[in-house]
Each structure stands twice: as structure tokens, then as C-alpha cells.
C-alpha positions as CSV (number, residue, x, y, z in Angstrom):
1,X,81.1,69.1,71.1
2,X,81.6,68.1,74.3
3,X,79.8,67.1,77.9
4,X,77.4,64.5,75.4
5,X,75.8,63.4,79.0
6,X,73.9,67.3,79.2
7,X,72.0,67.2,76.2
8,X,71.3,63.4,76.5
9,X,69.9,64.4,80.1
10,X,68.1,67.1,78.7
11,X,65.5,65.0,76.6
12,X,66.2,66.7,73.4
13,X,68.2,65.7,70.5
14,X,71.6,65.8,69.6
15,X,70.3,68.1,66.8
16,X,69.9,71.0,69.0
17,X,73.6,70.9,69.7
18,X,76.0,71.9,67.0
19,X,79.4,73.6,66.5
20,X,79.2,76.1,64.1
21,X,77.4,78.9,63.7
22,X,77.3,78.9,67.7
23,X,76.2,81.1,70.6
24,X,79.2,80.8,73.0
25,X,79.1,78.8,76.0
26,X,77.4,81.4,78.6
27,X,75.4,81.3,81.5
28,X,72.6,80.1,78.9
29,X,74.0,77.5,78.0
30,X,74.3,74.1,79.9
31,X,77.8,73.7,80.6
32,X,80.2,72.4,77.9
33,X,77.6,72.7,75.3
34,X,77.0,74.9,71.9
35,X,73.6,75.4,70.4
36,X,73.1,76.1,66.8
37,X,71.8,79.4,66.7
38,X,69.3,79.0,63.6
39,X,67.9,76.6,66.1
40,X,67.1,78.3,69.4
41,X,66.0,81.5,67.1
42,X,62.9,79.1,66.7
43,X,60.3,80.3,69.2
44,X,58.7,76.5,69.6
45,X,62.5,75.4,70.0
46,X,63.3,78.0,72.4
47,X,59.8,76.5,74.5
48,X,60.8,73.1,74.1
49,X,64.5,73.8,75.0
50,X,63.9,76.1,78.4
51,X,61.1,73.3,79.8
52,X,63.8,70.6,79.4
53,X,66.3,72.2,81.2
54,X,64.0,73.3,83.9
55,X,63.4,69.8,84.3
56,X,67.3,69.1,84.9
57,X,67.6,72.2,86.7
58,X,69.4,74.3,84.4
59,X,70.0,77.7,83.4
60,X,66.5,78.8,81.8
61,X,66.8,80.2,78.3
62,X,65.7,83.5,77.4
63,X,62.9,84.2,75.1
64,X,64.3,86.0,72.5
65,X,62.0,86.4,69.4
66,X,63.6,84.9,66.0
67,X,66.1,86.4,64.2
68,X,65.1,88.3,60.8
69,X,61.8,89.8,63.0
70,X,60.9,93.1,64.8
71,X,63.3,94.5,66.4
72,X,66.2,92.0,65.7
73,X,65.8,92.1,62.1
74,X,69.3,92.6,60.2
75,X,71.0,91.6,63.5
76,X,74.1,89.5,63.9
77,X,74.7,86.5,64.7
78,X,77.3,87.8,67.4
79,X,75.1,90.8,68.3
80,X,72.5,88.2,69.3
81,X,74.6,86.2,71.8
82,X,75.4,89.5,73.4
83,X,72.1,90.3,73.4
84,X,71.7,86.3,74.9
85,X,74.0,87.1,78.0
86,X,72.5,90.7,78.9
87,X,69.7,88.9,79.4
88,X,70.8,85.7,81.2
89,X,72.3,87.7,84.0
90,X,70.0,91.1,83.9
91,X,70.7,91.4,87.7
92,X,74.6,91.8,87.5
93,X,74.9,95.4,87.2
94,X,72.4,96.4,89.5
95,X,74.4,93.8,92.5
96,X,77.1,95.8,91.7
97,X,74.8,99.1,92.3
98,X,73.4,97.6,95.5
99,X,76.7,97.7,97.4
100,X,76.8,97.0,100.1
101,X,73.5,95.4,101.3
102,X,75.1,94.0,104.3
103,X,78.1,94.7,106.7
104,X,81.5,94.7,105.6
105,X,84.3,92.9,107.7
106,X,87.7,94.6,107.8
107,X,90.6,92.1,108.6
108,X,92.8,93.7,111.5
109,X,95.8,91.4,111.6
110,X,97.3,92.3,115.2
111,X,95.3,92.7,118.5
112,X,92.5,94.7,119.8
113,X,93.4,97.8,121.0
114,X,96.9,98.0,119.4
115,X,98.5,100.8,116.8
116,X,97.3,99.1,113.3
117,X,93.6,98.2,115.2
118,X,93.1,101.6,116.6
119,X,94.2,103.1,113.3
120,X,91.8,100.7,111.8
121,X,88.8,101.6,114.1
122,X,88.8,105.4,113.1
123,X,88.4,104.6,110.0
124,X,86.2,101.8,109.8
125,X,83.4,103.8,111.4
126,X,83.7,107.2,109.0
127,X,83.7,104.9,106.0
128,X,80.4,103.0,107.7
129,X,78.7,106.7,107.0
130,X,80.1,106.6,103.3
131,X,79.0,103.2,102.7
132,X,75.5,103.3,104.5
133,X,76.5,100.0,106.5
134,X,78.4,98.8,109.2
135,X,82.7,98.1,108.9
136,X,82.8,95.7,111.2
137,X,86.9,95.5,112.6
138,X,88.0,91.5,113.1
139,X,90.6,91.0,114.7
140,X,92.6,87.8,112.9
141,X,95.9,87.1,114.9
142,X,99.2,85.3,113.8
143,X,102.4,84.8,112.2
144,X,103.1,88.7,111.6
145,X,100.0,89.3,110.2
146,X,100.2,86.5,106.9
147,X,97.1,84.9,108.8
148,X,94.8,87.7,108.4
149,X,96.0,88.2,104.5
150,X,95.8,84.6,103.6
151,X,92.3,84.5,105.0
152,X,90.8,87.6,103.1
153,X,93.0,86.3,99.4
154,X,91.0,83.3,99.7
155,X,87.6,85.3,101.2
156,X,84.8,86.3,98.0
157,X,85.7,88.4,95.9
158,X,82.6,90.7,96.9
159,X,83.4,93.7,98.7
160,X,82.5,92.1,102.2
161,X,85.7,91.0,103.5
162,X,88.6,94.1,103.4
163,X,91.6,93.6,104.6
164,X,94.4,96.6,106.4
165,X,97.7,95.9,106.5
166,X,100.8,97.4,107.5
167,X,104.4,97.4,106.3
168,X,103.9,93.7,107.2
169,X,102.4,93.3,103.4
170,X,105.6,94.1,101.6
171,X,108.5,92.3,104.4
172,X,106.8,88.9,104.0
173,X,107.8,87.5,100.8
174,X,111.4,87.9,102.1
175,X,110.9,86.6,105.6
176,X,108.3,83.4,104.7
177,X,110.0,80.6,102.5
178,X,106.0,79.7,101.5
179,X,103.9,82.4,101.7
180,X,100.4,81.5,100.8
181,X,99.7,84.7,98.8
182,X,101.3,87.4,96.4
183,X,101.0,90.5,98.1
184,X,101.7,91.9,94.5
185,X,98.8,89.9,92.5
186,X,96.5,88.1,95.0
187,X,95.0,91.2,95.9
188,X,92.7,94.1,94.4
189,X,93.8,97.6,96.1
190,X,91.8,100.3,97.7
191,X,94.3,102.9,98.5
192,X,96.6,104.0,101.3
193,X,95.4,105.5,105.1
194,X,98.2,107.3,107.3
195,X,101.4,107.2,108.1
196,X,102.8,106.2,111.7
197,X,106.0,107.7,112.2
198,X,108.6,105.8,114.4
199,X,111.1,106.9,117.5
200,X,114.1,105.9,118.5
201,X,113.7,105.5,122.6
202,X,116.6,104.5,125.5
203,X,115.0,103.4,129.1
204,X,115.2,106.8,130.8
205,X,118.4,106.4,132.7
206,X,120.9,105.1,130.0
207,X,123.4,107.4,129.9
208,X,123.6,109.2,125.9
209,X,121.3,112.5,125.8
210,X,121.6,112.4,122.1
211,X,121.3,110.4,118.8
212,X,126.1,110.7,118.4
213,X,126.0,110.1,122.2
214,X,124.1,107.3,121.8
215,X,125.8,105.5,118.4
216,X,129.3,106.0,120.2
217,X,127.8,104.8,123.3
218,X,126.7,101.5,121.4
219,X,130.1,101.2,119.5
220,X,132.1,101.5,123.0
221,X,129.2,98.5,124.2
222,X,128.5,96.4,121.4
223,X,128.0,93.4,124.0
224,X,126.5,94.9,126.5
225,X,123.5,96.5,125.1
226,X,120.5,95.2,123.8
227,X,117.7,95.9,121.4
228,X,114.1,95.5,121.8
229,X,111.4,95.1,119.5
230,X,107.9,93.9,118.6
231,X,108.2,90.4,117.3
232,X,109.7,88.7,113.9
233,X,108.3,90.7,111.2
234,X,106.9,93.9,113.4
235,X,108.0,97.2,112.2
236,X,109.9,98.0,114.9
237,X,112.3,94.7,114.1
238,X,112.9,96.5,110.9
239,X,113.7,100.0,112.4
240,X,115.8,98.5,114.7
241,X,117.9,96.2,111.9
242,X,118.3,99.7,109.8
243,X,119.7,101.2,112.2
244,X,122.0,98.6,113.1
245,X,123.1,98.9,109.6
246,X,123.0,102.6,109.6
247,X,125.8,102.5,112.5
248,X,127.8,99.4,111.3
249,X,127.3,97.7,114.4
250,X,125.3,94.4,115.2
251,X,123.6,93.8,119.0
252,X,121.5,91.9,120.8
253,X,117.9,92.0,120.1
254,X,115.4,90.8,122.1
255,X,111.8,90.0,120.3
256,X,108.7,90.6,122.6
257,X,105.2,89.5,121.3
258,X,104.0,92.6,120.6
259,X,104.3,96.5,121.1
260,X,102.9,96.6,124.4
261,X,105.2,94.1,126.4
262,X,108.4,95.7,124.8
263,X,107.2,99.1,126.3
264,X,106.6,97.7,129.6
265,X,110.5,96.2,129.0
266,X,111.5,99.3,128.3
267,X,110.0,101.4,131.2
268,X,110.9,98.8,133.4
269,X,114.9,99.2,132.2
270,X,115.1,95.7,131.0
271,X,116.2,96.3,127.8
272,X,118.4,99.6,126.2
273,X,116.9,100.7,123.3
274,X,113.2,100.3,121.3
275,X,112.6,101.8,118.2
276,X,108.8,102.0,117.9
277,X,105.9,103.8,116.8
278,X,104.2,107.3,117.8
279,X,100.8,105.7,118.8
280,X,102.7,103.6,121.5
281,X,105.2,106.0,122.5
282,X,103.8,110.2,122.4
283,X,102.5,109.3,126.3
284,X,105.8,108.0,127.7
285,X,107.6,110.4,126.4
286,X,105.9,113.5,126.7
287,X,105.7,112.6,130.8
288,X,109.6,111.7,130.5
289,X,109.6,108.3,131.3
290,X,111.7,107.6,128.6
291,X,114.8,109.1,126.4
292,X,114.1,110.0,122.7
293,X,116.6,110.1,120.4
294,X,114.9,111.1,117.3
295,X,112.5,110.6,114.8
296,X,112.5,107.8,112.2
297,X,110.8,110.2,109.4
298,X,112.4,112.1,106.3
299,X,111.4,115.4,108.3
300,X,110.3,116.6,111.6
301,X,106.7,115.8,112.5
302,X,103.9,117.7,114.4
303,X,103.7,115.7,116.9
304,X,106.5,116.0,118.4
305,X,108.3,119.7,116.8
306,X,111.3,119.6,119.0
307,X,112.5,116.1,118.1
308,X,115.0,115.9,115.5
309,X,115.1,113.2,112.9
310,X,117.7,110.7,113.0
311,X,119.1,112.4,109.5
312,X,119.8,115.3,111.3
313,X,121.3,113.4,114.5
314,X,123.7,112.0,111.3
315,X,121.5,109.0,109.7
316,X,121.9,109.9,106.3
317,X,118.9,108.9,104.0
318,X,117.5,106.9,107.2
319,X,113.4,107.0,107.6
320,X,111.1,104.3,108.3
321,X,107.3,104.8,108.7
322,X,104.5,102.6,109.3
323,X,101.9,102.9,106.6
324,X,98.6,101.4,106.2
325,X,97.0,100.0,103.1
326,X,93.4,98.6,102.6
327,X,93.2,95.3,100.4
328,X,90.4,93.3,98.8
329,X,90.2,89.7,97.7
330,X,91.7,89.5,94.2
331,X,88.7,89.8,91.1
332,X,86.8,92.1,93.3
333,X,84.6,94.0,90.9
334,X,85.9,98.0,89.6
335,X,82.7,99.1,91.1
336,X,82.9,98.0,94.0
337,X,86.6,98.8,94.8
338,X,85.5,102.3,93.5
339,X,83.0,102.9,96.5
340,X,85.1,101.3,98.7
341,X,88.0,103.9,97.6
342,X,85.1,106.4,97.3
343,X,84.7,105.9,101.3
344,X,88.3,105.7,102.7
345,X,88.9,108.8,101.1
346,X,85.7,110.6,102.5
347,X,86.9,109.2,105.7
348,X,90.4,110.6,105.6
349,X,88.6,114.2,105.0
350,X,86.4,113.4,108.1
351,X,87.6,116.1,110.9
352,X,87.4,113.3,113.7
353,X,89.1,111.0,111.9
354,X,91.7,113.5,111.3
355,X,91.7,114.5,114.9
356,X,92.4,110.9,115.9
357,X,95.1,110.6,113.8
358,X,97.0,113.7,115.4
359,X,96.5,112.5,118.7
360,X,98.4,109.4,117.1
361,X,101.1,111.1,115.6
362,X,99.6,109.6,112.2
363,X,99.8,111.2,109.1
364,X,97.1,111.0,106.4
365,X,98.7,110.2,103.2
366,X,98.4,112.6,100.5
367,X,95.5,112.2,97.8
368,X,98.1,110.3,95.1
369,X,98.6,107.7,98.1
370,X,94.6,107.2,98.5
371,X,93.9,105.4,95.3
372,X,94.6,101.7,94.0
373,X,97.4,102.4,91.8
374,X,99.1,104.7,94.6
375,X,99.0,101.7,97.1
376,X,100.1,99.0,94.4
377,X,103.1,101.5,93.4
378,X,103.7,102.2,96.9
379,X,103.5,98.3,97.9
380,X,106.1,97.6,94.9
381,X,108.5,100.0,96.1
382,X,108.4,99.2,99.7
383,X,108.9,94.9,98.9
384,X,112.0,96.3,96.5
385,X,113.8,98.6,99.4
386,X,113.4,95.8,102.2
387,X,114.3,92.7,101.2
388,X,117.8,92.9,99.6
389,X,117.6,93.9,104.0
390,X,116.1,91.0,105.2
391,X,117.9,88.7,103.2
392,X,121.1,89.9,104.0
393,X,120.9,89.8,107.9
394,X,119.6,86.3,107.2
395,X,116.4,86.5,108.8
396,X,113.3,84.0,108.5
397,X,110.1,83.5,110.2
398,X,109.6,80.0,109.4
């Protein structure tokens, strides 16, 4: 036996204590400590033992009758300390039940107002109707999102603080030397939101009209053009190293802190190229203010019908996407991950939600992708395809 300082404190003797036959250590039982069973089946023990630990603040012990009468005649031993803990904790399923009883905070790594928040947004408030409370978005900024995923691994493991991600999830463990989380095991999954597909832009006046125009072009100028994109880590960095290693050719890149400036850059003419994502770039170009070259997806999207992928303009197997994944604290119960996935997925059938997604140029990931296993499978595959890349253009964030 161990912990001898509890049942000294308790005011009862050692002979309450005793190794074998035991009830298990348990939410009934003071910490470090066994209790002879024969024992505490005795309903003056069982008295004696609950008002001592009362007294030190303890756990109180059920009242079980004694063993061999009514209705726990011919039970076990082991039967009995199941019995034990069912009733030490009687409130444990119905919590669980409850769910939620109070807002819910979902972790938006980037800023207000940009492509990951807005697609966040959407669905925070259809999954509010699910869920009969309040997704509240927070907005947690820094080092390409590892802030906002370190701060809900370590959040309770309740259901309260969720946590969407982009591609961001799976590129980190090749870009950050000491990454304060697993993506792969620090983390219980809820299930994957939409697609974003990507385009490959020039600032309206550079001279290619096409995506073979534009790879010569870049071949003929490796020093003199440049290559914008979104920060260390954004999506758009990794568009733009694929297709430097699509072409064979290496240029200069210019990082921007964030989406929004590298547009402005862009449309301004001081930079060549930006690969970036439909929710930043369907306005520019459908009022011309910018040259597309192509889509980054596996096939044409609705969005934009007439553009052609970059496989057709000669990519072969070339398609980036930014995808969207919502992630609980590690140890978060089954139940509740199960209402939470029970809500994104209403919420991806919602008609507005599927509206603002259009609009976007997002697409909603097929039923597979929804669930926990399809984002963990998904996560995996993503981590394994990008960063034999990262690690070979030698890139690091810290």
C-alpha cells in the first residue's frame, strides 16, 4: 500500500486499508489507496468511512448495501467495484449528453476577414443551429498558424475549444525544428470542410497570354522575374515552390505577410507572378485586372469554367488545393466529437452555406472527407506528399 499519510489523515485505521481482495483505486477511493472489500461491504463501515473522509474533504463513498443481500446477492467481487464507480461518477454520461451548455470557441489561425476566417464564419454559424449554441470564431494569429494549434492541443479536452486549420496542419512538422504539437496524435478529428482551389496569376501587363508562354517566358528570365506569395508556410509559398519544381527553374520570391498585401503587389505590378487562392482572386480577375494562367486543381472548377488547369497547360500530375479541417483537443470524448461531426456535416448540407462557398470558389468535400477518419487519412497523406518538398528546397521557419 501506498500514500500511508491518507488513511492516517482520515481517522480510521490502517485496517480499513488492505491489498488484496481490493476495489481498485477509483474516484472512491482516496488517492493511492486500496480498501478491503469485505470491509466497506459493512454498512456501519461504509458510515464510519464516508464521515471521515468528508472531514478531509474527500471523495464520499457510496452506500452500497453488503454483499451476499438483496439485490447484490451472488455478485462479484469485480461486478461490485463496477458497480462502485457507476455510482461515484453517475453524472458522467449525462455531461456528455448535455453538450454543449455553453458556447463553443473555434480557433481561426489567420486574420479577420481573410480566406481560412471567412470560410470559418460560414460555418461556424450553421453548425450554432446544430449545436443549439453559439460558435464563437477567435481569431489567434502567428507563426503560420502553429500558435492557434498549440493553444487548442493544450486547451480541455471538452468540446469548447475547436480548432480549423488549413494545409498549414500537415507543412509544419517539416518547416518547425520544435513544433509544440503532433498534428498526427495531439489532436482528436472532426472531419474535413471545403476545398479552395488555387490560380496561377501574372500582373495584367506581363507579356505571356498562356500557361507555355509563360514557363518559356520564365526560362528566357530566370533573373529577372519574381514570385510572390503569402508568407513562410502560406499555401500560396507552396503552390508557388511546386511549380518552380514543376518547370525546373528556381526565382525570386518575395514573401508578403499575408494574402491581401501580395494582391495589392500584384495589382500594383510590383511583383510577376502570385499563385493564390479563389476566395482572394475570382474579383480581380473576372474584372481583368489580372492575367490567369490556370487552375491549380486536378480538373476544371465551376467557378471559373473557361480556365484550364495547369495539367492541361502541360503540368503533369500538378494540383494544389487549400483544404480545411476542424480539430479538437486530444482525449476529447467520442460523444462529443460525434455531435460536433453531427453539426459540420449538417452545415455543409445548409443551402447558404453552400451558396457562400460558390461565391468562394470553395468546394465542399465529399461525405468520406467529412468524418474523423477521412481528415486523419487525409492529414497523413498530405504531411507524406509535402515534406520530402520542403525539405529539399531547404526551407525553415525558425
Amino acid at each position: 500500500m501506498t500514500g500511508g499519510a491518507d488513511w492516517r489523515g482520515c481517522g480510521l485505521s490502517r485496517d480499513f486499508f488492505m491489498p488484496s481482495p481490493p476495489l481498485r483505486q477509483s474516484r472512491i477511493v482516496p488517492p493511492g489507496q486500496w480498501i478491503h472489500a469485505a470491509r466497506y461491504s459493512n454498512p456501519r463501515n461504509q458510515t464510519r468511512m464516508t464521515r471521515a473522509f468528508r472531514r478531509q474533504r474527500m471523495t464520499t463513498f457510496p452506500q452500497l448495501p453488503a454483499i451476499g443481500t438483496g439485490k447484490w446477492r451472488g455478485m462479484t467481487w469485480a461486478a461490485l467495484a463496477l458497480a462502485a464507480v457507476a455510482v461515484a461518477v453517475p453524472g458522467q454520461g449525462r455531461a456528455n449528453d448535455a453538450y454543449p451548455s455553453k458556447p463553443i470557441v473555434m480557433v481561426v489561425p489567420f486574420a479577420a476577414g481573410g480566406p481560412t476566417d471567412v470560410v470559418a464564419r460560414s460555418v461556424a454559424a450553421a453548425m450554432s443551429k446544430t449545436l443549439g449554441q453559439s460558435v464563437v470564431v477567435e481569431n489567434r494569429l502567428g507563426a503560420g498558424g502553429t500558435v492557434s494549434a498549440a493553444y487548442v492541443a493544450k486547451a480541455a479536452p471538452d468540446g469548447y475549444t475547436i480548432l480549423i486549420h488549413h494545409n498549414g496542419m500537415a507543412t509544419a512538422p517539416a518547416l518547425y525544428s520544435k513544433l509544440p504539437y503532433k498534428p498526427l496524435t495531439d489532436f482528436s478529428f472532426v472531419g474535413q470542410v471545403a476545398d479552395v482551389p488555387m490560380t496561377l496569376l501574372g500582373r495584367h501587363d506581363l507579356p505571356p497570354n498562356n500557361l507555355p508562354e509563360l514557363v518559356t517566358y520564365i526560362q528566357k528570365n530566370q533573373n529577372k522575374v519574381n514570385l510572390a506569395n503569402a508568407g513562410l508556410g502560406a499555401v500560396s509559398q507552396l503552390c508557388g515552390m511546386l511549380f518552380q519544381k514543376a518547370i525546373g527553374v528556381d526565382v525570386q520570391t518575395i514573401p508578403y505577410q499575408g494574402t491581401a498585401p501580395a494582391m495589392t503587389a500584384l495589382l500594383g505590378g510590383q511583383v510577376d507572378v502570385l499563385c493564390d487562392q479563389t476566395t482572394q482572386t475570382l474579383t480581380h480577375i473576372k474584372a481583368d485586372k489580372v492575367k490567369l494562367y490556370g487552375v491549380t486543381t486536378a480538373e476544371r472548377i465551376p467557378a471559373l469554367p473557361n480556365a484550364p488547369t495547369l495539367r492541361e497547360g502541360g503540368l503533369k500530375g500538378f494540383e494544389v488545393k487549400v483544404w480545411h479541417g476542424i480539430y479538437a483537443p486530444k482525449g476529447t470524448p467520442p460523444a462529443v466529437i460525434n455531435k460536433l461531426n453531427g453539426a459540420l456535416r449538417a452545415a455543409l448540407k445548409d443551402p447558404a452555406v453552400a451558396a457562400r462557398m460558390q461565391d468562394l470558389g470553395a468546394v465542399i468535400v465529399p461525405e468520406d472527407k467529412q468524418t474523423p477518419e477521412g481528415l486523419r487519412t487525409w492529414l497523413a497523406s498530405e504531411i507524406d506528399k509535402w515534406s520530402p518538398i520542403i525539405k529539399a528546397a531547404g526551407v525553415k521557419a525558425d
